[in-house]
DRENDO-1510 file (C-alpha; in Angstrom, 1 decimal, always signed):
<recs>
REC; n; res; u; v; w
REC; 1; UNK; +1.9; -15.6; +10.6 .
REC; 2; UNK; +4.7; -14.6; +8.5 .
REC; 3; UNK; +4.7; -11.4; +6.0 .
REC; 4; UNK; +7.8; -12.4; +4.1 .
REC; 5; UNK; +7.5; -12.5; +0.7 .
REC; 6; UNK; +3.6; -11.4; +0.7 .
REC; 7; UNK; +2.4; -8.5; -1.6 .
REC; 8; UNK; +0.2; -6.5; +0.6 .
REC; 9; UNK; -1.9; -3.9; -0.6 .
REC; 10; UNK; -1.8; -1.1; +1.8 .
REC; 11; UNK; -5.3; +1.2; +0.5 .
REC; 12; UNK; -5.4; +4.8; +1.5 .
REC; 13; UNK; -1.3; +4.4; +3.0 .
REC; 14; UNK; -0.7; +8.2; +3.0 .
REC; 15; UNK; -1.6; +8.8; +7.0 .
REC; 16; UNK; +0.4; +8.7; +9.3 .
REC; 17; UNK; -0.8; +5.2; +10.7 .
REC; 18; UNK; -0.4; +4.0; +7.2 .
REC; 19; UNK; +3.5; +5.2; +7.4 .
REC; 20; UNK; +4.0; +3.3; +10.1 .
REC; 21; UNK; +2.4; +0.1; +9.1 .
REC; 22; UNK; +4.1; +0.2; +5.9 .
REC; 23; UNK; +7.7; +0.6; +7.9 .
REC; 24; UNK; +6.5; -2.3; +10.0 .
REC; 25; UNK; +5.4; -4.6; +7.1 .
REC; 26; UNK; +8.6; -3.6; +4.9 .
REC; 27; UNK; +11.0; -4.2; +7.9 .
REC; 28; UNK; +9.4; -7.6; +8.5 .
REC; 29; UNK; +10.2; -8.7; +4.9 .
REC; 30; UNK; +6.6; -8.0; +3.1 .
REC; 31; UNK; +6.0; -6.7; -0.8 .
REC; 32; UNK; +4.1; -3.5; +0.3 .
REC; 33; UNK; +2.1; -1.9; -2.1 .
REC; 34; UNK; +0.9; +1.6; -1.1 .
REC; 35; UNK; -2.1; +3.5; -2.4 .
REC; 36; UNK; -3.0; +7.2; -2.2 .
REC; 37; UNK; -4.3; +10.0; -4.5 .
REC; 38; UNK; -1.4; +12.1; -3.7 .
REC; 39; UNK; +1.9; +11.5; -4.9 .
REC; 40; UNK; +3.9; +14.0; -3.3 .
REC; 41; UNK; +2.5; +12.1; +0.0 .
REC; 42; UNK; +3.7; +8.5; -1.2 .
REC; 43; UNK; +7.0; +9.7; -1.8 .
REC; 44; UNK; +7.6; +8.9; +1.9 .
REC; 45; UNK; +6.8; +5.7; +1.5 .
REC; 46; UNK; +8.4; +5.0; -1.8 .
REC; 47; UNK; +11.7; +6.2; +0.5 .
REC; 48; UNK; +10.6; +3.2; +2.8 .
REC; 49; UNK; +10.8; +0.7; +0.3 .
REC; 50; UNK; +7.1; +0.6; -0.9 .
REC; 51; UNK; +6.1; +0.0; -4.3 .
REC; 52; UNK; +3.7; +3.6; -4.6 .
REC; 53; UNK; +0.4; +3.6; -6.6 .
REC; 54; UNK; -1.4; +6.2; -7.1 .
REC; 55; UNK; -4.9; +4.9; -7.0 .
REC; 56; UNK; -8.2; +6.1; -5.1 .
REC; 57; UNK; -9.2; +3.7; -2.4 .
REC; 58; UNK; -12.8; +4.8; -1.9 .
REC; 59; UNK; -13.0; +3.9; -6.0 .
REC; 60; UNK; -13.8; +0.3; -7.0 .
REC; 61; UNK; -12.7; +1.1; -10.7 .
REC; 62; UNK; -9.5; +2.8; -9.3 .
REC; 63; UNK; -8.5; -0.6; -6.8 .
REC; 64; UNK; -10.0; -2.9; -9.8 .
REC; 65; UNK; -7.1; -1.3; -12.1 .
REC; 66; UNK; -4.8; -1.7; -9.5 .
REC; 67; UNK; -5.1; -4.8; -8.5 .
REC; 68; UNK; -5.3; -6.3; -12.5 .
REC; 69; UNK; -1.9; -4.3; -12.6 .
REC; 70; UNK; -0.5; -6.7; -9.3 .
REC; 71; UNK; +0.8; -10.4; -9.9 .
REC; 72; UNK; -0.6; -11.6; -7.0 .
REC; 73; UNK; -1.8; -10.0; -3.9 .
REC; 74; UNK; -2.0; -12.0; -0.2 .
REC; 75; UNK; -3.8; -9.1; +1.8 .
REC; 76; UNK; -5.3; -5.6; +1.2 .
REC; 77; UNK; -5.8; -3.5; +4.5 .
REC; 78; UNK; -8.2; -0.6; +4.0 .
REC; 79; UNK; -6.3; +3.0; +5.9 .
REC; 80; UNK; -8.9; +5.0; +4.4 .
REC; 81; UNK; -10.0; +8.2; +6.6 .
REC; 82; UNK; -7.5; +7.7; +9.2 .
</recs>
């Protein structure tokens, strides 16, 4: 399955797994989106390419915002507590 072109909502992206997925998905031609409460932590992945949100992924209110924010949106992968 390809991930060009798809938005992908990344929730909790500020670990270091979530780094690396976000690198992988960006390098492979996806929309990333990537969530965390700490914004000093998604400027690394604002440097990646990511669009950064900060948003609360253990908050349905927060993610609700978010995602009526978002045009569209083909995946979200939860990364929280990693």
């Amino acid at each position: 399955m390809s991930v060009t072109d798809r938005t992908i909502v990344l929730a909790g992206a500020t670990s270091p797994s979530g780094l690396a997925l976000a690198r992988a998905l960006v390098d492979a031609g996806a929309r990333v989106v990537a969530t965390g409460r700490s914004s000093e932590r998604l400027h690394a992945l604002d440097a990646l390419g990511a669009q950064v949100e900060v948003a609360d992924a253990t908050s349905l209110a927060s993610m609700t915002e978010l995602a009526s924010r978002l045009q569209a949106i083909d995946a979200v992968i939860p990364l929280v507590g990693g």
